[in-house]
DRENDO-1510 file (C-alpha; in Angstrom, 1 decimal, always signed):
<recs>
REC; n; res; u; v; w
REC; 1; UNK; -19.7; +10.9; +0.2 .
REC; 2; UNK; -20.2; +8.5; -2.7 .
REC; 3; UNK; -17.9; +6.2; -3.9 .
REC; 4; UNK; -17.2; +4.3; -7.3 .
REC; 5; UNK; -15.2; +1.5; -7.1 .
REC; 6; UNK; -12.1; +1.7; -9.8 .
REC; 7; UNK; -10.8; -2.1; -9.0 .
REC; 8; UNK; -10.9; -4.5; -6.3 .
REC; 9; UNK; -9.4; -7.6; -5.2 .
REC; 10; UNK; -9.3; -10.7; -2.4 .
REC; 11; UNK; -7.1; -13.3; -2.4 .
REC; 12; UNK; -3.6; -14.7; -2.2 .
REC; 13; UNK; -1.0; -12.4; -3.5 .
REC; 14; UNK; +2.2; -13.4; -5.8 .
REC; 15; UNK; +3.9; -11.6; -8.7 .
REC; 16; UNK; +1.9; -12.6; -11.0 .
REC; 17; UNK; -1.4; -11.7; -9.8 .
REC; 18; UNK; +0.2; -8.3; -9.3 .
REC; 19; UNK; +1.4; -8.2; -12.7 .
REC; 20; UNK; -3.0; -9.1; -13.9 .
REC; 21; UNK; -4.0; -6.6; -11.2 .
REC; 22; UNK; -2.0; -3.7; -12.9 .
REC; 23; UNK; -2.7; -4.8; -16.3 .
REC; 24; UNK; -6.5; -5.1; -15.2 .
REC; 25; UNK; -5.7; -0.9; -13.7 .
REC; 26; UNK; -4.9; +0.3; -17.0 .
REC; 27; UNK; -8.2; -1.0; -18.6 .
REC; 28; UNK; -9.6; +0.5; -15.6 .
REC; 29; UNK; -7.7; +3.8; -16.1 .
REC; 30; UNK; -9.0; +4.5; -19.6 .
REC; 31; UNK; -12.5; +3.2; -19.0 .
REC; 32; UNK; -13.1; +5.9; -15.9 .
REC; 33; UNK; -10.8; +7.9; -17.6 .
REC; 34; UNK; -8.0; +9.1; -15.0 .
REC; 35; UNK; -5.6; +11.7; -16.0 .
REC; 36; UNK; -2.3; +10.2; -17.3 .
REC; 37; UNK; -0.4; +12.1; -14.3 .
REC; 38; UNK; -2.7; +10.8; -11.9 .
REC; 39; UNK; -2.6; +7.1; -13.8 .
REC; 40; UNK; +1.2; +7.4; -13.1 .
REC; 41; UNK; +1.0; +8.3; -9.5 .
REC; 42; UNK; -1.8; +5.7; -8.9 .
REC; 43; UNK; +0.4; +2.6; -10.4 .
REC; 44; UNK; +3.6; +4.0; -8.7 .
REC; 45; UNK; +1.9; +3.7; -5.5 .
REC; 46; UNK; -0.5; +0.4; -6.4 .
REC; 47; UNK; +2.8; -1.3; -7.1 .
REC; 48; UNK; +5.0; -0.7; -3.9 .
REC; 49; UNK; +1.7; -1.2; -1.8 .
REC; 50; UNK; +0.8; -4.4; -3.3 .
REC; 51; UNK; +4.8; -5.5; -2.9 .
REC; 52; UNK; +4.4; -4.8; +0.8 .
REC; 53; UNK; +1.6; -6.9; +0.7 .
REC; 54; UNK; +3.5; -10.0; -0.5 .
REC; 55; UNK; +6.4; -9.2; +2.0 .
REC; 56; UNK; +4.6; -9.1; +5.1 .
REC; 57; UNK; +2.0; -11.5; +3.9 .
REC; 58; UNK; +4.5; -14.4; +3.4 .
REC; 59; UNK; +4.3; -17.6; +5.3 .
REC; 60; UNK; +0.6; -16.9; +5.8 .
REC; 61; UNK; -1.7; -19.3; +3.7 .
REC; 62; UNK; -5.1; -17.3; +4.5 .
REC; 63; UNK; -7.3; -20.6; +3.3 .
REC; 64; UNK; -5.8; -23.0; +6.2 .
REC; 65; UNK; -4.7; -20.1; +8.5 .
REC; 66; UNK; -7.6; -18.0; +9.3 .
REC; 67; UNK; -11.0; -17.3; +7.7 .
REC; 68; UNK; -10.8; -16.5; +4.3 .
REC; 69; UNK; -11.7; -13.0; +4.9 .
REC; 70; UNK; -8.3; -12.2; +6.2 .
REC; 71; UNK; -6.5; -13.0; +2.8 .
REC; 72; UNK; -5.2; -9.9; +1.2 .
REC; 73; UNK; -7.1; -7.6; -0.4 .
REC; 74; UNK; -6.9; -4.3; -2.8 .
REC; 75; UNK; -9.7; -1.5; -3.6 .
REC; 76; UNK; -9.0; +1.6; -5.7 .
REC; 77; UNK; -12.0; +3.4; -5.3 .
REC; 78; UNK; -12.4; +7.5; -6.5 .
REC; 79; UNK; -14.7; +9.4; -3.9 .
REC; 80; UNK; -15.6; +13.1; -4.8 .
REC; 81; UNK; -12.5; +14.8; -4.9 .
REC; 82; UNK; -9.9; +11.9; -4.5 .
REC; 83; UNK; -8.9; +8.8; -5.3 .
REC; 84; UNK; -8.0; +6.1; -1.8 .
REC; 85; UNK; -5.7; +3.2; -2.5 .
REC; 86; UNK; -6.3; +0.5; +0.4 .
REC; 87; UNK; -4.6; -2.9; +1.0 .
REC; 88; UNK; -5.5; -5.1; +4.0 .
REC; 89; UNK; -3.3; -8.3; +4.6 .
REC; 90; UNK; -2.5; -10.6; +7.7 .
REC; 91; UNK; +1.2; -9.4; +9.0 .
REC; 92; UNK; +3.0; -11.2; +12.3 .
REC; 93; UNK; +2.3; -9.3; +15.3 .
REC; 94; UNK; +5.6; -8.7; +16.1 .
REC; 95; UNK; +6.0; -6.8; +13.4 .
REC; 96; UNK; +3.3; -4.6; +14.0 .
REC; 97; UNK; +5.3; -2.2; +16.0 .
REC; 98; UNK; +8.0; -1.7; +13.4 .
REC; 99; UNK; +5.6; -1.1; +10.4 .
REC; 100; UNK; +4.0; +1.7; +12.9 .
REC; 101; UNK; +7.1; +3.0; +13.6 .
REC; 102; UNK; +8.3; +3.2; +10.0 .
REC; 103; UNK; +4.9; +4.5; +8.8 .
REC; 104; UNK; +4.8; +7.4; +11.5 .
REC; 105; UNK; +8.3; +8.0; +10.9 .
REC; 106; UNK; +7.5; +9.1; +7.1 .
REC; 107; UNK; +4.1; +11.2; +8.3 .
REC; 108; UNK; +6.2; +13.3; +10.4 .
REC; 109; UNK; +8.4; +14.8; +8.0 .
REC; 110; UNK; +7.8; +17.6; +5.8 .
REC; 111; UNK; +7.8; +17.5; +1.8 .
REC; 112; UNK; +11.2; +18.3; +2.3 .
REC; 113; UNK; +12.4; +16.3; +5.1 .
REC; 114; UNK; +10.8; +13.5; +2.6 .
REC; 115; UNK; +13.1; +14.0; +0.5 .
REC; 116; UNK; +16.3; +14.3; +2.6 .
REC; 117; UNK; +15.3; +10.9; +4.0 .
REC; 118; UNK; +14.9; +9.7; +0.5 .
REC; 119; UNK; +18.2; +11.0; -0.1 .
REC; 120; UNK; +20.0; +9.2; +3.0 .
REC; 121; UNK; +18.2; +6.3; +3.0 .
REC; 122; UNK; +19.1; +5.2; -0.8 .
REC; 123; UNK; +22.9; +6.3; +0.3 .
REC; 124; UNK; +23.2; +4.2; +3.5 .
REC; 125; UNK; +23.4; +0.7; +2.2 .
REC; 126; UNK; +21.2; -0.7; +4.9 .
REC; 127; UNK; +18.2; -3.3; +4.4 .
REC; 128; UNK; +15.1; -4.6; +6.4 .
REC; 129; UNK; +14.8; -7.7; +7.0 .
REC; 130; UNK; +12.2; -7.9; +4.6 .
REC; 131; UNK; +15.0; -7.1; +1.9 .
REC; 132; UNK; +14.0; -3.8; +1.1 .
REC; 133; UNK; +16.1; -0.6; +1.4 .
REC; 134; UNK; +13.0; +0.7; +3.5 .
REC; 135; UNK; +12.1; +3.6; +0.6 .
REC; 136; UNK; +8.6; +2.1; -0.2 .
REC; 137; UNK; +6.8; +4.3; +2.6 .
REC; 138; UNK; +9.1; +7.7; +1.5 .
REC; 139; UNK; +8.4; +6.9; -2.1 .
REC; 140; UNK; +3.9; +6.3; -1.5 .
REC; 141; UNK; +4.4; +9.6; +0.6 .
REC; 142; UNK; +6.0; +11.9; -1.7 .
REC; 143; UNK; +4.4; +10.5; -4.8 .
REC; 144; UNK; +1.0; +11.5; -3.0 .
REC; 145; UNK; +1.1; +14.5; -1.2 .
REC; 146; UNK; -0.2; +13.0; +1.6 .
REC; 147; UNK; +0.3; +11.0; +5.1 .
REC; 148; UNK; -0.2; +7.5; +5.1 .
REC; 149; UNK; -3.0; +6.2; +7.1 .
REC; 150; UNK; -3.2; +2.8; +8.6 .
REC; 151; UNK; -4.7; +0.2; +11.0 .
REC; 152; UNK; -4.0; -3.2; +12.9 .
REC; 153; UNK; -6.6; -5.6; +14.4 .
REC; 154; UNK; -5.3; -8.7; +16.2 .
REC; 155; UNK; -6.9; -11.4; +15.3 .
REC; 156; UNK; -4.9; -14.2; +16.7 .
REC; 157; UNK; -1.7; -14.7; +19.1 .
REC; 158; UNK; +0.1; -14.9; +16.1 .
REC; 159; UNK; -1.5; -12.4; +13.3 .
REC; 160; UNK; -3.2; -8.9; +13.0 .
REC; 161; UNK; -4.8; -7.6; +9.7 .
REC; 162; UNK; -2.9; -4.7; +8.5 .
REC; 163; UNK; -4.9; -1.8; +6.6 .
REC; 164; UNK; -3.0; +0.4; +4.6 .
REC; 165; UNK; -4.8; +3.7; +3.2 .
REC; 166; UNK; -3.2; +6.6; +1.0 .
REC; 167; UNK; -5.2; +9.2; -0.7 .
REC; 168; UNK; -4.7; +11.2; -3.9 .
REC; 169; UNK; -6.0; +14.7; -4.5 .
REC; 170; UNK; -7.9; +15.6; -7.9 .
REC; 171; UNK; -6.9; +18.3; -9.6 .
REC; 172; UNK; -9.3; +21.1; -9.4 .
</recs>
């Protein structure tokens, strides 16, 4: 299956470099000409993906910490019938288990079990520990359709690299 690369990036992650990557997406957008729907879905997605990013990937300062290939990273890339949205980024190994559990916890519902949860999570009041109301995976899931995939490799006593995937159909 051939690929074409829509926009990639290594490197630390703040606010701001969020704010160039999207404005870099919707150059990107026009020049490979994505639908406006799909454009919509895509930065919807791009955004709370690359805000987990700078959650998990606080205290982490990938130049001193570990090799430089461990500093985050973003690809949108469109194969022949989707587009895939990956991030990869050092996270704590202890919380490894809790992003699993969170992750398969959303890929176990149905469309509309997605949406009850939706529904009771932004009612209950609660917040992680990362300061989020914990919608970010319900929101990626219903806004594409489909399960989120991801990945951990430890690479130290401390850190794992954490691969996030998420695919969006083309329409036919």
């Amino acid at each position: 299956m051939l690929s074409k690369t829509i926009l990639t990036y290594q490197g630390p992650l703040t606010f701001s470099t969020i704010e160039r990557l999207l404005t870099r997406f919707k150059f990107a957008a026009q020049e490979h000409d994505i639908d406006f729907r799909l454009y919509k879905k895509l930065l919807s997605v791009m955004i709370e993906a690359l805000e987990n990013v700078t959650k998990y990937s606080d205290q982490f300062n990938c130049e001193q910490n570990l090799e430089s290939k461990y500093c985050p990273a973003f690809s949108l890339r469109q194969y022949d019938s989707l587009y895939e949205l990956e991030t990869s980024n050092p996270v704590k190994n202890q919380d490894v288990t809790p992003l699993k559990a969170r992750i398969d916890r959303v890929n176990n519902k149905s469309r509309d079990e997605l949406k009850e949860l939706y529904k009771m999570t932004i009612t209950n009041g609660q917040f992680t520990s990362k300061g989020g109301a914990g919608l970010g995976f319900i929101e990626m899931a219903k806004t594409s359709g489909q399960n989120l995939h991801y990945s951990f490799e430890k690479v130290s006593n401390n850190y794992s690299i954490y691969t996030f995937r998420v695919s969006f159909k083309m329409k036919a």
